[in-house]
N, C-alpha and C positions, 0 to 999 in steps of 0.2 A: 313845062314840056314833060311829057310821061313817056317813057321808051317803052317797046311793046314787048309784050310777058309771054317771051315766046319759049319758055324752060318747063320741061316735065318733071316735076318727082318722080322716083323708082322709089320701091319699098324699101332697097336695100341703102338708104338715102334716110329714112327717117329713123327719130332717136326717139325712143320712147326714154322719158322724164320723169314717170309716176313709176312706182313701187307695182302699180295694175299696168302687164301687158296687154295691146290688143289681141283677141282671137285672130285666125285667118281670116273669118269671115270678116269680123270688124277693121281688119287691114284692108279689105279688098275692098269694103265697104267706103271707109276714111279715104284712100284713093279717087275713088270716083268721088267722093265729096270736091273733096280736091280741086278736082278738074272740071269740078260745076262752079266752084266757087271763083275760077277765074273768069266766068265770063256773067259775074254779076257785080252791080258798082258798089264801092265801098261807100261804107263798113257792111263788107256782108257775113253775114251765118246762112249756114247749108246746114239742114236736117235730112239725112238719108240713111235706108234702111233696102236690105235686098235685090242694091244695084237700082232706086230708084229715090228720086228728089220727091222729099212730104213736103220740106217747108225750107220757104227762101224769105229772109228779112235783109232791104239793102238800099244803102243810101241817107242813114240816118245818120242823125248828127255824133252818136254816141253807139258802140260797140254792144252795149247792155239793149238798148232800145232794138237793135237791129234785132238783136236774140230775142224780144218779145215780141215781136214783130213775126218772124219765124213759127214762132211756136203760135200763134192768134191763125195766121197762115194756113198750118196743116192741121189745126183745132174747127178751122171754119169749113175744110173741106172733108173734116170727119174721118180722118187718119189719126193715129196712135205713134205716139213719137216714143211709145215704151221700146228699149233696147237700140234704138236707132244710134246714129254716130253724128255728130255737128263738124262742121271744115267754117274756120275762120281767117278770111282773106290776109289780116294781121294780128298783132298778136294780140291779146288778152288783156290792156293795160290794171286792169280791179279783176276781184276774183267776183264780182256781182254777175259778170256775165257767164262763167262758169257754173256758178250756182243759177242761174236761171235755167240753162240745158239741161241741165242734173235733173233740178224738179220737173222740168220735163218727161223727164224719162231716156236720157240719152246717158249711153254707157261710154264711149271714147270720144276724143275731141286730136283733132288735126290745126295744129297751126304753125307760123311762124316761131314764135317765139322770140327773145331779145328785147321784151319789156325791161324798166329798171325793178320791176313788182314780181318778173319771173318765179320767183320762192315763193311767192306771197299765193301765184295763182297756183304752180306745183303743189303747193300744201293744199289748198282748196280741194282741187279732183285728187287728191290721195283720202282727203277727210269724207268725200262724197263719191267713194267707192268708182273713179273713171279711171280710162285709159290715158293718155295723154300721150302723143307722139310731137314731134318739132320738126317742120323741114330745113329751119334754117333760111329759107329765100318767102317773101312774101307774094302775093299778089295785090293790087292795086286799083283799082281800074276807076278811073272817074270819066 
């Protein structure tokens, strides 16, 4: 049974984690990822840039996969994921999916957080010049 995901982040609610703060913009940005990323089924990644959704990967068996998926997504429909921000519904468990948004071209990432690899993916997007914020609550949705 899944209880329904009816809690907003506020900005003043996330922790940025990496040594790179988001910009405003990429806050505002990370937000509405956010709040796309609740209403897609897990394991999802949200790619969004200027208050609009490039690329959605979701439903895949693995976290990494969703993010390729994503990125094939806004690659097939001829969008540029350079500077955009990714929202993942949970948290990070390998930093492989980190670096795949990276090489994408995405500069902050929005999630959960509360992996046991937390450091491991923290290090990652500080090595691969991101932003990285943590709401602390996930989203879920199957």
């Amino acid at each position: 049974m899944q209880a329904p995901d009816h809690r907003n982040v506020e900005a003043s609610e996330l922790r940025t984690v990496t040594r790179l703060k988001p910009t405003a913009t990429q806050g505002a940005d990370l937000l509405f990822a956010w709040r796309v990323a609740k209403f897609v089924k897990s394991n999802a990644i949200v790619f969004c840039a200027g208050g609009r959704t490039l690329g959605v990967g979701a439903g895949q068996m693995s976290r990494v996969d969703a993010a390729r998926v994503a990125v094939l997504k806004a690659q097939d429909a001829g969008l540029s994921l350079e500077g955009s921000v990714v929202a993942s519904d949970a948290f990070f468990p390998f930093r492989d999916g980190v670096e795949v948004v990276a090489r994408a071209g995405a500069k902050a990432v929005i999630q959960p957080g509360g992996s046991v690899r937390d450091d491991e993916v923290i290090a990652a997007a500080d090595e691969l010049g991101l932003a990285m914020v943590f709401t602390g609550v996930r989203h879920f949705r199957h």
